[in-house]
Backbone atoms as SQL, in Angstrom:
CREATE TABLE atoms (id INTEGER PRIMARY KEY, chain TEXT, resi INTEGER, resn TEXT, atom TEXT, x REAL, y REAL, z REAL);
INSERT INTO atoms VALUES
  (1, 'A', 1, 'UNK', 'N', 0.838, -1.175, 0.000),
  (2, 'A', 1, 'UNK', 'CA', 0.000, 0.000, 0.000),
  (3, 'A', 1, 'UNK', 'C', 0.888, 1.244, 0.000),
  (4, 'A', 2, 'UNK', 'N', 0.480, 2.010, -0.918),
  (5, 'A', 2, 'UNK', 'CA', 1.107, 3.354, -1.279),
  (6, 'A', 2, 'UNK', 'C', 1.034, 4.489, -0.213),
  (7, 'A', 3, 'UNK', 'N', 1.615, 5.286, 0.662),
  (8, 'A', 3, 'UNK', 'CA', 0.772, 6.240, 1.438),
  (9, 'A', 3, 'UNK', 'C', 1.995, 7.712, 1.136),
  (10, 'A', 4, 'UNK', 'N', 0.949, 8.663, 0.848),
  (11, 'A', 4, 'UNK', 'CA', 1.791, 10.243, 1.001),
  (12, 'A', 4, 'UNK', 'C', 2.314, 10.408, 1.798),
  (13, 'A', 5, 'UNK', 'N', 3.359, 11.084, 1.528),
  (14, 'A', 5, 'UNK', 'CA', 4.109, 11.598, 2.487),
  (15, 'A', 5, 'UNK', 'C', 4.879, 13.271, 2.920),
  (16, 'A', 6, 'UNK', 'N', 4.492, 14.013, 2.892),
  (17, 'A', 6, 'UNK', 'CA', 4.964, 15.276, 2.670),
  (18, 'A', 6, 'UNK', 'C', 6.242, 15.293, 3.359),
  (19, 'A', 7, 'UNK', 'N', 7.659, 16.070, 2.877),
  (20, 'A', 7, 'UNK', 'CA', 8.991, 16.511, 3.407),
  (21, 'A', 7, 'UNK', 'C', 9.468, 17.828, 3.023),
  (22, 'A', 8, 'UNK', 'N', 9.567, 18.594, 3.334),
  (23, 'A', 8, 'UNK', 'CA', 10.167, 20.127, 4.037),
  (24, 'A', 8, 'UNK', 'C', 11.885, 19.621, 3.779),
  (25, 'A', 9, 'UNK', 'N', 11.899, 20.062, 1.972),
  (26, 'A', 9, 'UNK', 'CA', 13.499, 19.560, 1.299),
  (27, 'A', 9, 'UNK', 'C', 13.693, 21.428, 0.868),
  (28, 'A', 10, 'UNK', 'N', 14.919, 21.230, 1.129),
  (29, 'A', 10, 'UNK', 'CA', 15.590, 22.756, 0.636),
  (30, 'A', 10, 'UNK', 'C', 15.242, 22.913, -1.551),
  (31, 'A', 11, 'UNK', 'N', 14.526, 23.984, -1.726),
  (32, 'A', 11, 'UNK', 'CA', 14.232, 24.087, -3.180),
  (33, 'A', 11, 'UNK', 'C', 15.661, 23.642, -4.363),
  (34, 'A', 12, 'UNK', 'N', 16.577, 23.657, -3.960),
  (35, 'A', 12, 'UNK', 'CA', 17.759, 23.899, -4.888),
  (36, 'A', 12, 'UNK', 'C', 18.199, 22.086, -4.764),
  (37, 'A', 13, 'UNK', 'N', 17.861, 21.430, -3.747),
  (38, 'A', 13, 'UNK', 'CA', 18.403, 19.890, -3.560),
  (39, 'A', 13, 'UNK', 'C', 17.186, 19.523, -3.959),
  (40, 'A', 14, 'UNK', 'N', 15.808, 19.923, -4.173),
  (41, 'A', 14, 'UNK', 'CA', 14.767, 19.121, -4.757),
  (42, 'A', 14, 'UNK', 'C', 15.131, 19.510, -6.106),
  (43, 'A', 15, 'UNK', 'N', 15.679, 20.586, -7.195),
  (44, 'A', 15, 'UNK', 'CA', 15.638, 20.223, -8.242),
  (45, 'A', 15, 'UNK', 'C', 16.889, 19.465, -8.565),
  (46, 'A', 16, 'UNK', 'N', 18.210, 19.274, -7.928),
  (47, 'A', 16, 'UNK', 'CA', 18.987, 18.574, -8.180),
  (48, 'A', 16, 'UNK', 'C', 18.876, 16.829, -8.315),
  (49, 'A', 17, 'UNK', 'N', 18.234, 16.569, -7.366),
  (50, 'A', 17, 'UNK', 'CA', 16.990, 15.447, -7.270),
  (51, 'A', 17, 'UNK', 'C', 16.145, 15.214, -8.561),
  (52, 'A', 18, 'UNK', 'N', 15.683, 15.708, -8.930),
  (53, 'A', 18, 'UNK', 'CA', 14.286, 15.668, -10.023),
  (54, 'A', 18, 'UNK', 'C', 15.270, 16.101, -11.347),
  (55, 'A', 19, 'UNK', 'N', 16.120, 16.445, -11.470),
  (56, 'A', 19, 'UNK', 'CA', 17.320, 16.198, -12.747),
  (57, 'A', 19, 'UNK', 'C', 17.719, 15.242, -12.673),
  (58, 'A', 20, 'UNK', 'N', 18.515, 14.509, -11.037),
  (59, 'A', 20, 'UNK', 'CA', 18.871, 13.192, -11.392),
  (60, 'A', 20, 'UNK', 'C', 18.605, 11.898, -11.636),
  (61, 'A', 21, 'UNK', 'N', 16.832, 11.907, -11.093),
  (62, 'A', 21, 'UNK', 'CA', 15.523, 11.072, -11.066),
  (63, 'A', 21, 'UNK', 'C', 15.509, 11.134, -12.586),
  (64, 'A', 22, 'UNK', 'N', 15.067, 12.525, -13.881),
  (65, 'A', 22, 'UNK', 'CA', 14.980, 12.292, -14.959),
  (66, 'A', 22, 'UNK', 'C', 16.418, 11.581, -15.920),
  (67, 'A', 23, 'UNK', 'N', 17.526, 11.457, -14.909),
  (68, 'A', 23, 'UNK', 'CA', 18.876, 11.294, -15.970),
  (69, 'A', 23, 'UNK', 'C', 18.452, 9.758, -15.887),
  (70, 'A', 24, 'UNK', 'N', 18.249, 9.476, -14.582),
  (71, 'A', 24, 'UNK', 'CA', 18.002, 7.957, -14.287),
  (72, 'A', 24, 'UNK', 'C', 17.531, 7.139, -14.473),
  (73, 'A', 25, 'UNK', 'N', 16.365, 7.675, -14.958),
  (74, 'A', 25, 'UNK', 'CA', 14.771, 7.034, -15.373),
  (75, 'A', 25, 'UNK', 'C', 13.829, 7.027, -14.298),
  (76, 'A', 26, 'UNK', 'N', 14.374, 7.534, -13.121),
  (77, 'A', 26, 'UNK', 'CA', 13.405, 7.243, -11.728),
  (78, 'A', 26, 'UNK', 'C', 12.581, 7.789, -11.448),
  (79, 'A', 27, 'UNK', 'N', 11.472, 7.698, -10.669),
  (80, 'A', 27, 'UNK', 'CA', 10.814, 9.192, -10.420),
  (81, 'A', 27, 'UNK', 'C', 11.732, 9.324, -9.171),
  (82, 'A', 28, 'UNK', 'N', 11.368, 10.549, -8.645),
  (83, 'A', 28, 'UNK', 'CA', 11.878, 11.154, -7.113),
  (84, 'A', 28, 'UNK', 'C', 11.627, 9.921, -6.125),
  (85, 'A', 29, 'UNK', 'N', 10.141, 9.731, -6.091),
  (86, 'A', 29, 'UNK', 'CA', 9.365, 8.779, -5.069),
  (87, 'A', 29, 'UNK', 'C', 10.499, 7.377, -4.909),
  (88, 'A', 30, 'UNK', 'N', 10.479, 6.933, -5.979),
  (89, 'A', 30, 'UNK', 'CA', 11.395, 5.579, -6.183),
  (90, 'A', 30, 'UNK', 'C', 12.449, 5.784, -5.417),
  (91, 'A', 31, 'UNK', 'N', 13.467, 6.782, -6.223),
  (92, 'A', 31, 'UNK', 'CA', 14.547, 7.214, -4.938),
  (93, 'A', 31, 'UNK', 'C', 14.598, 7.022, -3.668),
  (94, 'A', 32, 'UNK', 'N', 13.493, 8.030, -3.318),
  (95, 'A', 32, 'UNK', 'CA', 13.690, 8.504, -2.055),
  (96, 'A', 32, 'UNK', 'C', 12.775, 6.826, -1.282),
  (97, 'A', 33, 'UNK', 'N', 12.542, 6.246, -2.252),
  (98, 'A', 33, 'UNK', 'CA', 11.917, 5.068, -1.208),
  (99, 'A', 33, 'UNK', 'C', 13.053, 3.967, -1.048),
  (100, 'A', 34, 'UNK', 'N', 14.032, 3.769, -2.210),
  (101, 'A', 34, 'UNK', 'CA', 14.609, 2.874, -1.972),
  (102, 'A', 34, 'UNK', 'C', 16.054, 2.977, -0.914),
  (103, 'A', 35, 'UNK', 'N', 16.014, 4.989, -1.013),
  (104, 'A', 35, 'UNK', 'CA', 17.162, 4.950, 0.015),
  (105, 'A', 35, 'UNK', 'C', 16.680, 4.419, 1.211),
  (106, 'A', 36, 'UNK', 'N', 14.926, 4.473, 1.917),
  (107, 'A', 36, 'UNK', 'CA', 14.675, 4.337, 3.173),
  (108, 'A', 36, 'UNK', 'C', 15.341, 3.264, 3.428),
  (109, 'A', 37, 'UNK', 'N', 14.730, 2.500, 2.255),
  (110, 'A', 37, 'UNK', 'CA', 14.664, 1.377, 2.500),
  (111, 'A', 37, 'UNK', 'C', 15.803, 0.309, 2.401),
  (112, 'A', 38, 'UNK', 'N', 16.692, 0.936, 2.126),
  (113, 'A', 38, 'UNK', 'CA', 18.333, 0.588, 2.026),
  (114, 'A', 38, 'UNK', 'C', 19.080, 0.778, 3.738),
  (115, 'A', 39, 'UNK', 'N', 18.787, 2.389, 4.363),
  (116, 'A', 39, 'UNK', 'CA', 18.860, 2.991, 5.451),
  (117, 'A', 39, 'UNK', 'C', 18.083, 2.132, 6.717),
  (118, 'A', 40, 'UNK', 'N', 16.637, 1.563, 6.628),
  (119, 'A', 40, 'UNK', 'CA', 16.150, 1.226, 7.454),
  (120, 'A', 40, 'UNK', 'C', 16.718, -0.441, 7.912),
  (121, 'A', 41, 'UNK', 'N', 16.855, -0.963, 6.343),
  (122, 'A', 41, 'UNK', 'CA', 17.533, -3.049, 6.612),
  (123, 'A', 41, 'UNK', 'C', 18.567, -2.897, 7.237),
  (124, 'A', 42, 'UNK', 'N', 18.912, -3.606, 7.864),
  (125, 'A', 42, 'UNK', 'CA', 20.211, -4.359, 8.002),
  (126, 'A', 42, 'UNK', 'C', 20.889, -5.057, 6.844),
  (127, 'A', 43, 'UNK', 'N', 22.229, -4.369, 7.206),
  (128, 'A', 43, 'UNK', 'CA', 22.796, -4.436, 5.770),
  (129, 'A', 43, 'UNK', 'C', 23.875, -5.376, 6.032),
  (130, 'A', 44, 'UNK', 'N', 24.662, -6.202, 5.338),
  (131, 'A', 44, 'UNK', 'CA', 25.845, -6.801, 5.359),
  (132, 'A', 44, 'UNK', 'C', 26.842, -5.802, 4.638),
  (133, 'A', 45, 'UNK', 'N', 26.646, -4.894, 4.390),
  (134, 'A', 45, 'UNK', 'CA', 27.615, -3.446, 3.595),
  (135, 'A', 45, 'UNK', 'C', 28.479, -2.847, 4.692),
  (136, 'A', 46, 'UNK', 'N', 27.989, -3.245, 6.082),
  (137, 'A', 46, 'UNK', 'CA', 28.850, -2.520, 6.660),
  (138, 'A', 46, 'UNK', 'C', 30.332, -2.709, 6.704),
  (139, 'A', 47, 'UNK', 'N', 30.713, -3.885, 5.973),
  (140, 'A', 47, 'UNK', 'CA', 32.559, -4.033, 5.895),
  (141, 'A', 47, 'UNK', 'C', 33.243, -3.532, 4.551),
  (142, 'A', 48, 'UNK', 'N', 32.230, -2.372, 3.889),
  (143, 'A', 48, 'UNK', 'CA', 32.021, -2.153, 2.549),
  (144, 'A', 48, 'UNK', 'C', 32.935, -0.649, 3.371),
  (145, 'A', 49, 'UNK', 'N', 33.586, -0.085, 2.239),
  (146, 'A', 49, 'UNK', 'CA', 33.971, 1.360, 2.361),
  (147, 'A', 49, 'UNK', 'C', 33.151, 2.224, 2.438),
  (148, 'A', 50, 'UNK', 'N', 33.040, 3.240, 3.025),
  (149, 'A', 50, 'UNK', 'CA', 31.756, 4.444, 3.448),
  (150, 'A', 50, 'UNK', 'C', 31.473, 5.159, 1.750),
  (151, 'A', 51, 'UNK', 'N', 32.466, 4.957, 1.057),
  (152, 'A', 51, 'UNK', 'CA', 32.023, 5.521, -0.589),
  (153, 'A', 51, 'UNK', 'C', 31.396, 4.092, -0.985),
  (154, 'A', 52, 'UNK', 'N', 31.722, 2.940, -0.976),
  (155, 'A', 52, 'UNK', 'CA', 31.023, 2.340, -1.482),
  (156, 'A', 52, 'UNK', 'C', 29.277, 2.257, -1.043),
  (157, 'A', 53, 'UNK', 'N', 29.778, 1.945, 0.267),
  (158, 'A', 53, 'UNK', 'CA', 28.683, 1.687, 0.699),
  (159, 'A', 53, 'UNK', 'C', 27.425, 2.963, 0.498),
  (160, 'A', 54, 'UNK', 'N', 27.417, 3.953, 0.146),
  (161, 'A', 54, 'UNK', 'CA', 26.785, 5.155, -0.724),
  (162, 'A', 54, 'UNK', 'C', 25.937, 4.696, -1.982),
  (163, 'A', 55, 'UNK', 'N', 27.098, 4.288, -2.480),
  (164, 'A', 55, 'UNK', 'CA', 26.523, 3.918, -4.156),
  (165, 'A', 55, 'UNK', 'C', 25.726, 2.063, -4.127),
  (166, 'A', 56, 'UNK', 'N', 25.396, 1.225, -3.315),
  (167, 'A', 56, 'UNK', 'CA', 24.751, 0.165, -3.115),
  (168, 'A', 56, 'UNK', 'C', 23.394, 0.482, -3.409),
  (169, 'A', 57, 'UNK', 'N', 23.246, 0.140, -4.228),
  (170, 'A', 57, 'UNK', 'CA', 21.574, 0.232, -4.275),
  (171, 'A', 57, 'UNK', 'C', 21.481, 1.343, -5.576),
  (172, 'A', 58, 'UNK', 'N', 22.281, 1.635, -6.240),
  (173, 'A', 58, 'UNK', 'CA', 22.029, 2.559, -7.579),
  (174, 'A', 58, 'UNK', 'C', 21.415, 2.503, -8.430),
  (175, 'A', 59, 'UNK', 'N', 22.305, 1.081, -8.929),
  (176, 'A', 59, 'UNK', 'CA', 21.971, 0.188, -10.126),
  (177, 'A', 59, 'UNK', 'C', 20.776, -0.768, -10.565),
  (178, 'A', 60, 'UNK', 'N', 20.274, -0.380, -10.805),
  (179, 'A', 60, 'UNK', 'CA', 19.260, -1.564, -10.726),
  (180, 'A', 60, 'UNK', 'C', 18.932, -2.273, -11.806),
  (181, 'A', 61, 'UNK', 'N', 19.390, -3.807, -11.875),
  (182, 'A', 61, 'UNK', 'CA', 19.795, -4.713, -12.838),
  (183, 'A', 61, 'UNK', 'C', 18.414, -5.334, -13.216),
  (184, 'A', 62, 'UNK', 'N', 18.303, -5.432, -14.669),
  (185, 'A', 62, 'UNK', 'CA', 17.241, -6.101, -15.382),
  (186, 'A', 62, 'UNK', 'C', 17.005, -7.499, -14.589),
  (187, 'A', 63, 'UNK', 'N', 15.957, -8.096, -14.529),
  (188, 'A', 63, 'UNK', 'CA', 15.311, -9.379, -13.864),
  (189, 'A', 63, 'UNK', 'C', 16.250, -10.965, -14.280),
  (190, 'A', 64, 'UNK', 'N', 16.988, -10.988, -15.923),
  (191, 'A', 64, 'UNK', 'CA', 17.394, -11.746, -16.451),
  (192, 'A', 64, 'UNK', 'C', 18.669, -11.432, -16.374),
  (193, 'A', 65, 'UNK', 'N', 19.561, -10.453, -15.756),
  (194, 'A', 65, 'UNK', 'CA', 21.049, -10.272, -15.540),
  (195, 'A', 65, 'UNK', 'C', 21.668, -11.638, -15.296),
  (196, 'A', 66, 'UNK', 'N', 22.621, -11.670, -15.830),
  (197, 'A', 66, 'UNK', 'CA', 23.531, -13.169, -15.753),
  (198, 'A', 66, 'UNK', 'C', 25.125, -12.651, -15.422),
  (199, 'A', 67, 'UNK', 'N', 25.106, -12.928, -14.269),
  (200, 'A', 67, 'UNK', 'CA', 26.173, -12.045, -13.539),
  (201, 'A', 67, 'UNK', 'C', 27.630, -12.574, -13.966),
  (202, 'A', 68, 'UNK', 'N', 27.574, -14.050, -13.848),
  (203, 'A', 68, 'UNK', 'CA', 28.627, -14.959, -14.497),
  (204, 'A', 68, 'UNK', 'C', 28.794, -14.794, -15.716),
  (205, 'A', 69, 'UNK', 'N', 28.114, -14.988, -16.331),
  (206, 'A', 69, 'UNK', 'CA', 28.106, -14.326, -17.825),
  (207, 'A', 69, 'UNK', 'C', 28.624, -13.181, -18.414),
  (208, 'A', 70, 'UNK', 'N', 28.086, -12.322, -17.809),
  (209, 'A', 70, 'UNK', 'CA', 28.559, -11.111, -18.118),
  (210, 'A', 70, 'UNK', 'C', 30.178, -10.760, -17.959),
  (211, 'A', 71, 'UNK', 'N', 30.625, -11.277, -16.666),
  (212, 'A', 71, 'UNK', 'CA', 32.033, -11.167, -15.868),
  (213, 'A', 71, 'UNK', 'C', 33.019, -12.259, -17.003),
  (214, 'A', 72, 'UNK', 'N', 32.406, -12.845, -17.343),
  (215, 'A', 72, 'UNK', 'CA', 33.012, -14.011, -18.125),
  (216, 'A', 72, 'UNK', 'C', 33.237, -12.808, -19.369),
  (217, 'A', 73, 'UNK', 'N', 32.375, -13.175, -19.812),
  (218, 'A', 73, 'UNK', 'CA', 32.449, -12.253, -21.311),
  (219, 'A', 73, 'UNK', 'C', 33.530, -11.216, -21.083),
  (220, 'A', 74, 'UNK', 'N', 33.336, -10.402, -20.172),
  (221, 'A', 74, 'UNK', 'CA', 34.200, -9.028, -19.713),
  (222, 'A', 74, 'UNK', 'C', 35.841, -9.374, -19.994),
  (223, 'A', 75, 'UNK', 'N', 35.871, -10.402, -19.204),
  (224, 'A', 75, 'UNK', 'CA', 37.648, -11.016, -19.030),
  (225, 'A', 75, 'UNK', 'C', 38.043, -11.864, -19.959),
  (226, 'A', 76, 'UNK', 'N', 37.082, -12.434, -20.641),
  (227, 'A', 76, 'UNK', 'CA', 37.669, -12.925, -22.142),
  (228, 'A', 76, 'UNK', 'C', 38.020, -11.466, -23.050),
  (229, 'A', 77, 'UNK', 'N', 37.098, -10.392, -23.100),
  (230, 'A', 77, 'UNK', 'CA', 37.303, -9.461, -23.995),
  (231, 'A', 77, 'UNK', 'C', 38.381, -8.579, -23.731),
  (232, 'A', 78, 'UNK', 'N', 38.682, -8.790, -22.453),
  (233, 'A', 78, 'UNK', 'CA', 39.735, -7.870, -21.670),
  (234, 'A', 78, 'UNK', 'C', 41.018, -8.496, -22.058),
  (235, 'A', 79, 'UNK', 'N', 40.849, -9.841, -21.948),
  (236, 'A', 79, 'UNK', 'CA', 42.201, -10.511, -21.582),
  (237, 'A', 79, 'UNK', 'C', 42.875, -11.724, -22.955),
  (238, 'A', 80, 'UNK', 'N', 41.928, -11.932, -23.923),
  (239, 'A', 80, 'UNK', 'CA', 41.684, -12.582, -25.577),
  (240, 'A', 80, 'UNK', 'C', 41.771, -11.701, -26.454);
C-alpha cells in the first residue's frame, strides 16, 4: 500500500533530485523510497567502504542479468 508523504526539502536539492531522477529514469518517489529502505535493513555493507557503501543500491539490474556471464564475457574481452 502506497501512502503520502509530505517533506520540508531545501528548493535547490529538490531540483537537483528531479534532474537526477529524470537522468536515471526514476521518479523522485522511487529514490527517495529505496534509500529508506536501504537505510532502514540491516545491511551486510557494513565491511564495505563508506564511498562504497553510498553507491549500493544505484543500479538496478534487469530481472534476467547473468552475472557470471557477463564477468566471463568481460575477461575474455579484456584478456583474448
Amino acid at each position: 500500500m502506497k501512502t503520502k508523504l509530505n517533506l520540508t526539502i531545501d528548493k535547490s536539492v529538490i531540483k537537483l533530485a528531479q534532474s537526477y531522477a529524470k537522468k536515471t529514469g526514476r521518479s523522485l518517489s522511487e529514490i527517495i523510497e529505496n534509500y529508506l529502505i536501504f537505510i532502514t535493513k540491516e545491511s551486510s555493507t557494513s565491511d564495505l567502504s563508506p564511498k562504497l557503501s553510498k553507491i549500493v543500491g544505484a543500479v538496478q539490474l534487469p530481472e534476467d542479468y547473468d552475472e557470471v556471464y557477463e564477468r566471463r564475457s568481460f575477461l575474455e574481452e579484456k584478456h583474448l
